[in-house]
Backbone bond lengths (Angstrom), bond angles and torsions (degrees), N, CA, C in turn:
res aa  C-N    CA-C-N  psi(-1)  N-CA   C-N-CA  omega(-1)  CA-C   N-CA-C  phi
1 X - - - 1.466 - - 1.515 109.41 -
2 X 1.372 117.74 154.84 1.872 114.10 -162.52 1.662 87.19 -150.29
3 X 1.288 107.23 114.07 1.987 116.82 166.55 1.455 97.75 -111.00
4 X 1.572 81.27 127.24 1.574 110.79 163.96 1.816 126.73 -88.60
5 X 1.402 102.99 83.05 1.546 94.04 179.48 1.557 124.11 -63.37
6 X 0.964 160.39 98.79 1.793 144.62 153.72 1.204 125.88 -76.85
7 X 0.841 121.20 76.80 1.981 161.33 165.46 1.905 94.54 -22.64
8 X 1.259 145.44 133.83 1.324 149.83 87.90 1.349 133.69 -81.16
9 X 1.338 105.00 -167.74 1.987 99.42 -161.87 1.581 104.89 -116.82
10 X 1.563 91.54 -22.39 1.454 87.39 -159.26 1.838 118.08 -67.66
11 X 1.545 112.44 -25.47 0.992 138.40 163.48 1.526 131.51 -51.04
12 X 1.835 91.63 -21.21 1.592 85.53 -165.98 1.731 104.50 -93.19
13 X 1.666 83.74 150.24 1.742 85.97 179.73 1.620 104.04 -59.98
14 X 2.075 70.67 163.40 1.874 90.45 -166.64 1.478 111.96 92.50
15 X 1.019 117.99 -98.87 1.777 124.10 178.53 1.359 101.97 -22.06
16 X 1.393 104.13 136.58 1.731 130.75 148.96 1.116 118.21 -122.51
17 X 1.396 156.33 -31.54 1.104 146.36 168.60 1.408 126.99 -120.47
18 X 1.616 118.17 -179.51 1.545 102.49 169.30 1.777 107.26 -84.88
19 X 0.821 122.01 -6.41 1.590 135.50 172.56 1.485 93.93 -30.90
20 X 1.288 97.97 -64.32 1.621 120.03 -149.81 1.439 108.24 -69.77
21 X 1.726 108.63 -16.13 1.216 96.88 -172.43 1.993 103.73 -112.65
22 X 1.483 107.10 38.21 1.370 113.56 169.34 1.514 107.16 -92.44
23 X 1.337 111.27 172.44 1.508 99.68 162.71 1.562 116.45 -72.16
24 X 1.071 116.35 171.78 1.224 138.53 -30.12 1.487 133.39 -41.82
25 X 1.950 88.62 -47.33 1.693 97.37 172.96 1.748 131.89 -50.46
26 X 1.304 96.29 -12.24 1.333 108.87 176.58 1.819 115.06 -26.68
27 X 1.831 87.83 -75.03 1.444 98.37 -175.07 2.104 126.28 -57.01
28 X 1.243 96.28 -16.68 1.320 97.27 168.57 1.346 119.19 -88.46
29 X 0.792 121.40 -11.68 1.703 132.76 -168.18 1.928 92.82 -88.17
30 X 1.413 116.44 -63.90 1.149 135.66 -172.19 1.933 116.99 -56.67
31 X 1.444 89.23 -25.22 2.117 113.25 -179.79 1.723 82.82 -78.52
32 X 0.974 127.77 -35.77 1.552 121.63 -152.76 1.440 98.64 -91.61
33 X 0.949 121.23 -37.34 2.082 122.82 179.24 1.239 101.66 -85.21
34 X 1.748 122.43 -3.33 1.948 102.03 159.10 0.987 103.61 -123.39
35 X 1.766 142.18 15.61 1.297 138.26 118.09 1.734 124.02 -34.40
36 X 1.555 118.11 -43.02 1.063 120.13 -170.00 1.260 89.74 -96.28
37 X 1.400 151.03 -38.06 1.916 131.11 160.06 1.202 91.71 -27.66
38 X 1.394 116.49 -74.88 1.556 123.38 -138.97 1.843 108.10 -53.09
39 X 1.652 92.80 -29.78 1.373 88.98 -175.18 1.728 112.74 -75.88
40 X 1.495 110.30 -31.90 1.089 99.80 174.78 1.272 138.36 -85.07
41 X 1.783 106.93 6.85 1.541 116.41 178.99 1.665 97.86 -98.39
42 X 1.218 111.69 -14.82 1.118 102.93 168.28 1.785 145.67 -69.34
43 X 1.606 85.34 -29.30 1.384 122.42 142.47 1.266 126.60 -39.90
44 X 1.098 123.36 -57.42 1.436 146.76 -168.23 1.590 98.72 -74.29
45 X 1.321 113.08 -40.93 1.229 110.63 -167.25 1.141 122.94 -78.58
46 X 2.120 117.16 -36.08 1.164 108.00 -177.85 2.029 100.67 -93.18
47 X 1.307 102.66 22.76 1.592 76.61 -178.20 1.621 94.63 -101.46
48 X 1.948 100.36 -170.75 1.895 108.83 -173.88 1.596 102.11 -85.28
49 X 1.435 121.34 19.40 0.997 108.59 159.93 1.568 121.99 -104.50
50 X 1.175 122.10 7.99 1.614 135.71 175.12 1.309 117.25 -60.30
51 X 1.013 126.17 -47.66 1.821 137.67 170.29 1.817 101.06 -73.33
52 X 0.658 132.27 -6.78 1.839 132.64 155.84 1.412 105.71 -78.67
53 X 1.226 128.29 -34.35 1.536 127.47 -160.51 1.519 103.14 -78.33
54 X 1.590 114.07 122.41 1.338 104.41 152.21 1.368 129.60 -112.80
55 X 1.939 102.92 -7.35 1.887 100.42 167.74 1.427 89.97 -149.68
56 X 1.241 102.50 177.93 1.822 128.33 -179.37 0.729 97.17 -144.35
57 X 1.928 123.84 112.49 1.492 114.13 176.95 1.959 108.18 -105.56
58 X 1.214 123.81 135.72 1.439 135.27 -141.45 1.476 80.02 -111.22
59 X 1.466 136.48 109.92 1.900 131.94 178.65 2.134 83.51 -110.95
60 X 1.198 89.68 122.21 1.579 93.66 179.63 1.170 103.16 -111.83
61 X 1.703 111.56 111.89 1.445 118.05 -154.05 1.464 135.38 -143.47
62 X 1.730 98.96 35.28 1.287 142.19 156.08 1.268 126.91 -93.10
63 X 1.982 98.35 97.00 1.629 89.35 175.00 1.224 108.31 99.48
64 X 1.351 118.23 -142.32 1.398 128.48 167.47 1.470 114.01 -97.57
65 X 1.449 125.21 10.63 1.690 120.30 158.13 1.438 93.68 89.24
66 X 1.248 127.23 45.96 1.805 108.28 -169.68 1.658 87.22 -149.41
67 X 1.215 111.99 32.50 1.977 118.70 -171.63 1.978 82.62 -108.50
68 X 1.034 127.23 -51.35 2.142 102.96 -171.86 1.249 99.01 -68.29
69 X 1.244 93.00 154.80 1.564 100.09 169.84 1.595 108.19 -108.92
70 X 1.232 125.49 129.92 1.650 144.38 166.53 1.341 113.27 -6.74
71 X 1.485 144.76 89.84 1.501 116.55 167.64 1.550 101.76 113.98
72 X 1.711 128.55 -37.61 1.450 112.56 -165.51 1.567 89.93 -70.19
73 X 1.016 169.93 24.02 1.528 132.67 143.14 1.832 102.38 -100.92
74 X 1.452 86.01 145.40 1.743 101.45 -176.23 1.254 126.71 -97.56
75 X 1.811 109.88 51.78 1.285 105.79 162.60 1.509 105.16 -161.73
76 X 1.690 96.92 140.17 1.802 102.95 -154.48 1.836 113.63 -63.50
77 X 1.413 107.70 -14.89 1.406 111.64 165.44 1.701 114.94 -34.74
78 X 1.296 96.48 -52.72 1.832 100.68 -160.98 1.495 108.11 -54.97
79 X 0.971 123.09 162.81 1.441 126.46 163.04 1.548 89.92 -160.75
80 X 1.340 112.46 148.31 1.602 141.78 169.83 1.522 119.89 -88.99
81 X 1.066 98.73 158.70 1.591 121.04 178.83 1.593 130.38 -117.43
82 X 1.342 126.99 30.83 1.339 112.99 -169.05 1.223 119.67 -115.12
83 X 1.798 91.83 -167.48 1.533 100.08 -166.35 1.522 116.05 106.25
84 X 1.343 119.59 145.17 1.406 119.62 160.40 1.436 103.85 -162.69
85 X 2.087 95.83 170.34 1.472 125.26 30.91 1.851 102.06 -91.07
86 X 1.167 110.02 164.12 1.647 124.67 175.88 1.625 102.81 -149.52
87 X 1.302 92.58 151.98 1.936 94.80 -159.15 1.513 92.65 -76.58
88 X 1.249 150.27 -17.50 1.258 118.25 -167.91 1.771 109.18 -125.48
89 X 1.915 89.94 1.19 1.448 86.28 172.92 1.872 128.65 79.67
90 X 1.200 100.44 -136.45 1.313 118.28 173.41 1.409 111.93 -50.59
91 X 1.860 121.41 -43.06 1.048 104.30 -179.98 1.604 110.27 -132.26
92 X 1.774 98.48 56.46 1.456 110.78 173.91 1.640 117.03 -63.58
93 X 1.526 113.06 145.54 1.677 117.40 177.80 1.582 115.57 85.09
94 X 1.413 112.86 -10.27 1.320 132.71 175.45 1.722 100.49 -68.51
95 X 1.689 102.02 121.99 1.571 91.13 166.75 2.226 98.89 -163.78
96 X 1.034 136.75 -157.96 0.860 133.44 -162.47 1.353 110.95 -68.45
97 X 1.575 111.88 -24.94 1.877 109.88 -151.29 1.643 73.13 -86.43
98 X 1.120 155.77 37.58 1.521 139.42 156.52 1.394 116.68 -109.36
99 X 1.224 142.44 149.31 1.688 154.90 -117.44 1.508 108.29 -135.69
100 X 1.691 105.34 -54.48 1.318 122.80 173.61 1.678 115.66 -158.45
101 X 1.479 102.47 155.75 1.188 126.68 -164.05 1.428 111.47 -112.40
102 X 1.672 145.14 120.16 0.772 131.68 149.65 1.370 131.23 -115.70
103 X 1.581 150.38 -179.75 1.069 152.64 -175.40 1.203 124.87 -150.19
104 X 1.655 113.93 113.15 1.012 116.32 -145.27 2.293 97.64 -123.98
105 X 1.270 86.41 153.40 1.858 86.97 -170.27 1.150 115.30 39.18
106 X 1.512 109.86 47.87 1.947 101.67 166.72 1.191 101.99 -93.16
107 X 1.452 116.90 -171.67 1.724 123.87 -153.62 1.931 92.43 -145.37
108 X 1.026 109.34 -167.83 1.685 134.96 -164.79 1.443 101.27 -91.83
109 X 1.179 141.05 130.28 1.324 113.02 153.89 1.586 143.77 -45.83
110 X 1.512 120.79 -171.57 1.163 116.32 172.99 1.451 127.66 -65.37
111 X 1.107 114.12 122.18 1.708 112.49 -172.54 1.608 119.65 109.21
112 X 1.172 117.93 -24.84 1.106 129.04 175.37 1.653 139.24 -34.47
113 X 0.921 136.39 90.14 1.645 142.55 -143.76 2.092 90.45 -85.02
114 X 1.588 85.39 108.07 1.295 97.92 161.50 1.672 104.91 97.86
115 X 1.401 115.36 -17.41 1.333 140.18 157.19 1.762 118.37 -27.48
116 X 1.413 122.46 98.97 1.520 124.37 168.68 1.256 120.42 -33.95
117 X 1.110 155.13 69.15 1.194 136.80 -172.28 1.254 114.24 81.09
118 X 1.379 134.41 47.02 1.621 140.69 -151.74 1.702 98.23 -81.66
119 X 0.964 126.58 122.93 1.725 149.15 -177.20 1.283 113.69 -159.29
120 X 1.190 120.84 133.49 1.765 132.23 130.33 1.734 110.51 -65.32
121 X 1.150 121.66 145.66 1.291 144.48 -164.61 1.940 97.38 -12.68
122 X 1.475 116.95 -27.61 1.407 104.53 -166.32 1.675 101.71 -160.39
123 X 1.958 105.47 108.53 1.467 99.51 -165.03 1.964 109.47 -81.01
124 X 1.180 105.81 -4.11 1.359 118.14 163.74 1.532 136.48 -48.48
125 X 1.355 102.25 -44.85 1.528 141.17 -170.87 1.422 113.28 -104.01
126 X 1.439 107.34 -74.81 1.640 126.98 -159.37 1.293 102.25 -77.91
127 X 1.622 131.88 118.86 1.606 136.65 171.42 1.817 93.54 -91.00
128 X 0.760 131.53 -36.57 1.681 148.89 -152.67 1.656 136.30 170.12
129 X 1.205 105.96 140.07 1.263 119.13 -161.70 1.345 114.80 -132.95
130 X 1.328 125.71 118.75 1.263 114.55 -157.55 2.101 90.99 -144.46
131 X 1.341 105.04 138.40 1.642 116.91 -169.96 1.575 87.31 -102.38
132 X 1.388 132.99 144.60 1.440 124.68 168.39 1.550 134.63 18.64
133 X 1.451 93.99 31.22 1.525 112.25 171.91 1.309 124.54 90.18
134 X 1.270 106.20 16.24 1.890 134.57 170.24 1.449 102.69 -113.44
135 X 1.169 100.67 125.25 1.926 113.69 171.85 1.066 88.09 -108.94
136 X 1.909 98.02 130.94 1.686 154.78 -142.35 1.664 87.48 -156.46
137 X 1.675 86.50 140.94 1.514 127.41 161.55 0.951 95.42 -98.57
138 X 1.930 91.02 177.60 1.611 108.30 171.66 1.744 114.58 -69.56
139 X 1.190 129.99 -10.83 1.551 142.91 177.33 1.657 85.45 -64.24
140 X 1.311 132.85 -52.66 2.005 130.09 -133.64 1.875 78.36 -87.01
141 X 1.367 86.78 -40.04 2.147 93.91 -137.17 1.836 86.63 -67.11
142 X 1.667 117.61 -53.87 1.070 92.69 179.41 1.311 140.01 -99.34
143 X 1.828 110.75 28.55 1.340 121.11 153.39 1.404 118.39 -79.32
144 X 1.034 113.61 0.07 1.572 123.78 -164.56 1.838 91.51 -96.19
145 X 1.056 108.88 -16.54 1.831 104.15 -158.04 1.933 97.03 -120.99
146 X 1.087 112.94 -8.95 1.491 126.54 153.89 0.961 105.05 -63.14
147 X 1.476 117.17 -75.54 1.257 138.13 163.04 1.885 118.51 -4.20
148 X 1.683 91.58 -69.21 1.506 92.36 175.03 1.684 133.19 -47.70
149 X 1.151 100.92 -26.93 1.496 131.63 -159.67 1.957 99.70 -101.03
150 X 1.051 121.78 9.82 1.342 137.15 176.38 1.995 109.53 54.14
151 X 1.306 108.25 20.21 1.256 113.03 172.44 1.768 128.23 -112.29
152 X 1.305 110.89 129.27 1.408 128.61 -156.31 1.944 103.76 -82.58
153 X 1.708 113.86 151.57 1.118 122.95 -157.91 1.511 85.11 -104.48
154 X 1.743 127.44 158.79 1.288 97.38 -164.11 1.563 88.78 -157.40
155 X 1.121 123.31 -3.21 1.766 148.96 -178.87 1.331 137.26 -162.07
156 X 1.308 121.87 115.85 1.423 111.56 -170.12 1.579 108.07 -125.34
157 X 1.092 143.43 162.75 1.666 138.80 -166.38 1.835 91.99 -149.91
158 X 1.329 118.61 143.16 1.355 123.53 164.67 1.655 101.46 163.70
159 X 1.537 119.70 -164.88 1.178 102.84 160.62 1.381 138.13 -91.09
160 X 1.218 117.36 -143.01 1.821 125.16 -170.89 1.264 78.79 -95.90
161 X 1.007 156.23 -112.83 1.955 126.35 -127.69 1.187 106.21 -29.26
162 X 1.262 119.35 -66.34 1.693 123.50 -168.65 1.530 116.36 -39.90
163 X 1.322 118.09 -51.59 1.230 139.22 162.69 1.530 122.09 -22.24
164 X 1.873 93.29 -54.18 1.326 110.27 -168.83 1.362 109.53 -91.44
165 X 1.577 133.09 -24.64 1.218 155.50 146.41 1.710 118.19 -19.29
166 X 1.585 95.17 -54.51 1.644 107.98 -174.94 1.365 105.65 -99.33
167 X 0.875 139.34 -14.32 1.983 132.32 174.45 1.719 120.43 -44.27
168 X 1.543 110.62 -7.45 1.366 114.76 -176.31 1.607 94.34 -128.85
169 X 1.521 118.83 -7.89 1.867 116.60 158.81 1.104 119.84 -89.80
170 X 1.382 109.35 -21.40 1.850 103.10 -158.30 1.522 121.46 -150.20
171 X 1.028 134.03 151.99 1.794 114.35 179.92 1.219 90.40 -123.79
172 X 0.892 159.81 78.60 1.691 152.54 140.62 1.420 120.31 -107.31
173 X 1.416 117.75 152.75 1.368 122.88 -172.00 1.770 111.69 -57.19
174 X 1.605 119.93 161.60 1.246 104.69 -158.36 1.353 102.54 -154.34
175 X 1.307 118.89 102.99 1.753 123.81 -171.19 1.341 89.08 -58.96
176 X 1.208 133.81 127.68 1.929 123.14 130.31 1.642 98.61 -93.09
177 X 1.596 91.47 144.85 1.380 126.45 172.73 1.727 113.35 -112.75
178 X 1.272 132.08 -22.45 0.968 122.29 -172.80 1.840 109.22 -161.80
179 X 1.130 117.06 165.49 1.132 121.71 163.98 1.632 121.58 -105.32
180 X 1.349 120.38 138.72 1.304 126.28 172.82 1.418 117.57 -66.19
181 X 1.145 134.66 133.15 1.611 146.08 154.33 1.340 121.03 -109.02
182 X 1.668 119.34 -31.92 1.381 121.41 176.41 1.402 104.19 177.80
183 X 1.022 120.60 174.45 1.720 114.63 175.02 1.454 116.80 -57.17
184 X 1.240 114.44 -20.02 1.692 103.99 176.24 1.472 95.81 -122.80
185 X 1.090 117.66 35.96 1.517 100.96 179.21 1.881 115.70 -156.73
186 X 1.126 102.69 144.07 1.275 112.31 -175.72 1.416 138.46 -148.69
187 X 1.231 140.92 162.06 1.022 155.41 177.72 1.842 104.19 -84.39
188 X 1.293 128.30 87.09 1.296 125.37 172.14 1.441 149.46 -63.64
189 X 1.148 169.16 92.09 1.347 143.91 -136.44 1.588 120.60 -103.11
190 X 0.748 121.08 163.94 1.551 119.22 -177.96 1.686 92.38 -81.47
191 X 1.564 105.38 147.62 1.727 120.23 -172.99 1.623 102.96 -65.54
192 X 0.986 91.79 -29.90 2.207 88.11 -176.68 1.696 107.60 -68.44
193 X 1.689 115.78 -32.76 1.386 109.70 -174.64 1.452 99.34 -66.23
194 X 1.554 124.26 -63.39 1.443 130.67 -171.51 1.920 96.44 -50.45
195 X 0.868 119.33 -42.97 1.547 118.60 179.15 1.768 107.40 -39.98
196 X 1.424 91.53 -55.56 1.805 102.10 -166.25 1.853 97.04 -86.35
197 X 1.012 125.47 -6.98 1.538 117.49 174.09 1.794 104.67 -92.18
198 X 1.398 102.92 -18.22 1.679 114.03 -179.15 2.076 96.33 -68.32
199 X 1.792 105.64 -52.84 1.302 108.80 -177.68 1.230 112.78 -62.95
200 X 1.739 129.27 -39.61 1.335 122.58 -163.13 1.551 120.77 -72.73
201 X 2.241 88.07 -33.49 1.725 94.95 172.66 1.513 108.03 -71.80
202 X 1.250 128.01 -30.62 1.385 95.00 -165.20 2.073 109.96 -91.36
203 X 1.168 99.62 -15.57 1.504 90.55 177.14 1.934 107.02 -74.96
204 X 1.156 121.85 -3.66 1.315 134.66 157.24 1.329 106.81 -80.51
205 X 1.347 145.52 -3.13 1.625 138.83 -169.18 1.822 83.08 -114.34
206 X 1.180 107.86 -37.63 1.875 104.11 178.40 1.354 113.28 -31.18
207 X 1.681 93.83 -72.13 1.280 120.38 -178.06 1.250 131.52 -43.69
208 X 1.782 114.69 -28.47 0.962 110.69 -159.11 1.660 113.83 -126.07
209 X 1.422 101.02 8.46 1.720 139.85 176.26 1.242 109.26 -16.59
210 X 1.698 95.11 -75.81 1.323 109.43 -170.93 1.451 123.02 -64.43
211 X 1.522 122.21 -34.55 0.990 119.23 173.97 1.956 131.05 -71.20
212 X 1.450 101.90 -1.77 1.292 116.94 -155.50 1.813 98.37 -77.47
213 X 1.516 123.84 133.81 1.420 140.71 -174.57 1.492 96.57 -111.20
214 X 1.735 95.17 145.91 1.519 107.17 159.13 1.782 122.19 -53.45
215 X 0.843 172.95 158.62 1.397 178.54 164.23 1.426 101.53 -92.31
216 X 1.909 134.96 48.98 1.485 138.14 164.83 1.439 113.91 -25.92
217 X 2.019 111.83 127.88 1.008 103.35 167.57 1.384 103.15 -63.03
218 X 1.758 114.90 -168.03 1.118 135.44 -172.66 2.226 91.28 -93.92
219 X 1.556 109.29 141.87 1.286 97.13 175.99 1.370 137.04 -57.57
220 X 1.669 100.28 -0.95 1.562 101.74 175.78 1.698 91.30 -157.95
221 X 0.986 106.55 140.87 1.507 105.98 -163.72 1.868 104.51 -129.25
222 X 0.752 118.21 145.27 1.649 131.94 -151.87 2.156 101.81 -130.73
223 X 1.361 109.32 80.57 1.227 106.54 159.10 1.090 145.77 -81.54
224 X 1.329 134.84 119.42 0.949 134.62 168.98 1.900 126.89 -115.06
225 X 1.381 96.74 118.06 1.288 104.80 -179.78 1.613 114.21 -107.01
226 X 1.624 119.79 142.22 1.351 126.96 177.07 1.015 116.20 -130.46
227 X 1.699 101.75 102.35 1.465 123.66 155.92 1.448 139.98 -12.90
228 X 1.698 111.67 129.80 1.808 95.63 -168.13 1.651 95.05 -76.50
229 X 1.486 134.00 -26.14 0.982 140.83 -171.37 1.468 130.19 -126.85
230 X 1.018 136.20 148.56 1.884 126.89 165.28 1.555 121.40 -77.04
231 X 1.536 83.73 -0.71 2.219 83.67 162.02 1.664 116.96 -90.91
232 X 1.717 97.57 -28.92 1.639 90.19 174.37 1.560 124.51 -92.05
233 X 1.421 102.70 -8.50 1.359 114.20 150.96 2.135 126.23 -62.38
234 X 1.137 84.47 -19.58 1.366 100.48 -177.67 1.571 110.89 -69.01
235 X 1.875 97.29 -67.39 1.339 118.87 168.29 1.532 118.55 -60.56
236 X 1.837 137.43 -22.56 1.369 93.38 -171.11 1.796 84.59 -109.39
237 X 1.364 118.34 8.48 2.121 113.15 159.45 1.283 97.31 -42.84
238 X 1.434 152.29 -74.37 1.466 130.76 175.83 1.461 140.13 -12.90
239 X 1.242 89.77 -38.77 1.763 101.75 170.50 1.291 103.07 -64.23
240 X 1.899 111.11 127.06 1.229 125.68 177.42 1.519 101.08 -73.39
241 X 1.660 127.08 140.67 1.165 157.05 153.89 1.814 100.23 98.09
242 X 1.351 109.03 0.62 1.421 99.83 161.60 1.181 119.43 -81.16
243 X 1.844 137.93 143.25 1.354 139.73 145.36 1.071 111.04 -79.87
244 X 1.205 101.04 146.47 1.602 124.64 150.66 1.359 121.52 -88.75
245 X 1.510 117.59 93.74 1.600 115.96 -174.09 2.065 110.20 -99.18
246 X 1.043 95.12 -11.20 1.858 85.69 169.72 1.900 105.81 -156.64
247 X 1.434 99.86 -160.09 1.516 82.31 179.57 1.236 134.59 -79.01
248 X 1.948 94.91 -17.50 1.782 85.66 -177.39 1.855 84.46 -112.76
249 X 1.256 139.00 27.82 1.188 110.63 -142.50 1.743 86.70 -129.99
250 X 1.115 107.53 143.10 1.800 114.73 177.20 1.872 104.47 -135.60
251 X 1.241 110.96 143.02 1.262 125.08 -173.62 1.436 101.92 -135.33
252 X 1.804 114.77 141.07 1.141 143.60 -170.60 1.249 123.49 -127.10
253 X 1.287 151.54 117.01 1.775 134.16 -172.44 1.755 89.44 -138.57
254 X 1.739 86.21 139.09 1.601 110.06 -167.50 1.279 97.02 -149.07
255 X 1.499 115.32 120.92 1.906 102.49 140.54 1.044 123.55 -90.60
256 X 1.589 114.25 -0.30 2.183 115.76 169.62 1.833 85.46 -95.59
257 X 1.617 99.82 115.46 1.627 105.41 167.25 1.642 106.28 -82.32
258 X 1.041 142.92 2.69 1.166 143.65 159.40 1.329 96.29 -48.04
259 X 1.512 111.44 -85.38 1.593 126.45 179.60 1.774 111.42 -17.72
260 X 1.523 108.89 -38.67 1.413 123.23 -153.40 1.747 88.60 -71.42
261 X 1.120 110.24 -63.03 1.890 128.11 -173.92 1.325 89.93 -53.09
262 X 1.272 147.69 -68.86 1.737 160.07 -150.21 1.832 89.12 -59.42
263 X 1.444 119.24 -54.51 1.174 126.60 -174.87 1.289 110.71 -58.19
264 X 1.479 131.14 -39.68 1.282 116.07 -161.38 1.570 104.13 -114.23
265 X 1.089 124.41 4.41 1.550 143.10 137.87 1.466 115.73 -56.86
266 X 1.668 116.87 -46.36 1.403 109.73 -178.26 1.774 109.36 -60.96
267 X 1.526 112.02 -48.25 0.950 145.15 -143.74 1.717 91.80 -68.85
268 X 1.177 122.87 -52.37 1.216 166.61 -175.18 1.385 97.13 -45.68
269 X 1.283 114.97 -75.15 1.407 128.15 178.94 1.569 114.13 -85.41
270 X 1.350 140.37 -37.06 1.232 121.03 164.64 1.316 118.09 -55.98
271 X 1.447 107.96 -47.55 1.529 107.33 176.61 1.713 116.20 -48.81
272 X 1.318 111.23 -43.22 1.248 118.61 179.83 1.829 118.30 -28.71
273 X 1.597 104.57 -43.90 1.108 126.14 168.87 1.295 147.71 -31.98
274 X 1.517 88.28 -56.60 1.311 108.44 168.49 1.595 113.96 -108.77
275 X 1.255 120.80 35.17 1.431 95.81 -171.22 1.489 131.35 -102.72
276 X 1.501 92.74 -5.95 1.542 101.51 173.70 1.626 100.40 -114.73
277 X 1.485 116.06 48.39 1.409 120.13 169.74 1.287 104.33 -75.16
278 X 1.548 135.62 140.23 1.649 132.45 160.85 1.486 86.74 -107.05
């Protein structure tokens, strides 16, 4: 059996802003999201699913992927994922030979009232993101690409918006770490509660193993992304097989959802470019 973790920051208890995750505070913020691995490989370890395991793959997927540090989890299964750019990102190395999927410190999408750090893949760029006329986070977009790959999502950790966000996408067990107050602000928990919500969700993922389904994209999938501006709409219209359907608004149609993630990654990062153009 092979679990695919994909790690963000914004999710993890403690943290409220990106402030927090500059230096200095950087490194404490970053000790605390392989405290919560540790807690959940620890998990892994004393339950009857430990002797099934033959890897844990660690996708470090904040930023530029350079937030785990080498070695803090204690068991030779794991292996990591970082660094960028990488074509699939958040859920690079992901492909069929994997069992289960989890997601760990993700956040609310863009727009989100009361939302930690509320973004689609890039709060610079991305105003909204919408799959066949449903606006999706990074939780929808990259269950959708698990999905492709016939493998099921099976844990997720972040706060209560997010939580409350997915109850009509998803049924799987669900660490909260924090409560929302505003984009920089929050309701925090002491590390032992998130500790024992790490134990309660995953002996709830036991239980509920067998029954757990891939999340299939749709056979042809219809993106639409909305621009924070009409200059980065400007800049990512270049991209071959994208439209430009309004001023901030660009549309994409795929039945390979690979393509779909690749698209809003391109989009993501060209835009990046231009976005504080005057």
């Amino acid at each position: 059996m092979k679990i695919y973790i994909s790690t963000d920051m914004e999710g993890v208890a403690g943290v409220v802003s990106w402030n927090e995750m500059e230096p200095p505070s950087r490194k404490e913020w970053t000790a605390m999201q392989d405290t919560e691995l540790n807690w959940l490989v620890q998990e892994i370890q004393n339950s009857p699913l430990n002797d099934q395991i033959e890897e844990i793959v660690i996708c470090d997927s904040h930023a530029r992927g350079e937030n785990l540090r080498y070695g803090a989890i204690n068991d030779k299964r794991v292996n990591w994922i970082r660094g960028y750019p990488r074509p699939f990102y958040m859920m690079e190395g992901l492909d069929s030979s994997f069992d289960l999927v989890m997601f760990i410190g993700y956040h609310a999408r863009i727009g989100s009232w009361r939302g930690i750090m509320d973004h689609s893949y890039s709060p610079s760029v991305i105003y909204n993101v919408r799959l066949n006329g449903i606006e999706v986070g990074e939780v929808e977009i990259n269950s959708y690409f698990a999905g492709w790959y016939g493998v099921p999502v099976g844990l997720i950790s972040g706060d209560d918006v997010l939580q409350q966000q997915l109850k009509d996408f998803i049924d799987v067990p669900y660490v909260q770490t924090k409560e929302g107050l505003g984009r920089f602000s929050a309701k925090v928990y002491h590390p032992d509660i998130v500790k024992e919500n790490y134990s309660k969700a995953f002996k709830e993922l036991l239980s509920k193993l067998p029954d757990l389904k891939p999340l299939k994209p749709a056979p042809e999938t219809v993106l639409e992304i909305d621009l924070c501006t009409t200059v980065i709409a400007d800049a990512v219209s270049v991209i071959p097989g994208l439209e430009r359907t309004g001023g901030r608004t660009v549309k994409f149609i795929s039945s390979n959802y690979p393509d779909v993630l690749r698209m809003i990654l391109a989009v993501a990062m060209l835009g990046g470019r231009v976005a504080n153009y005057k």
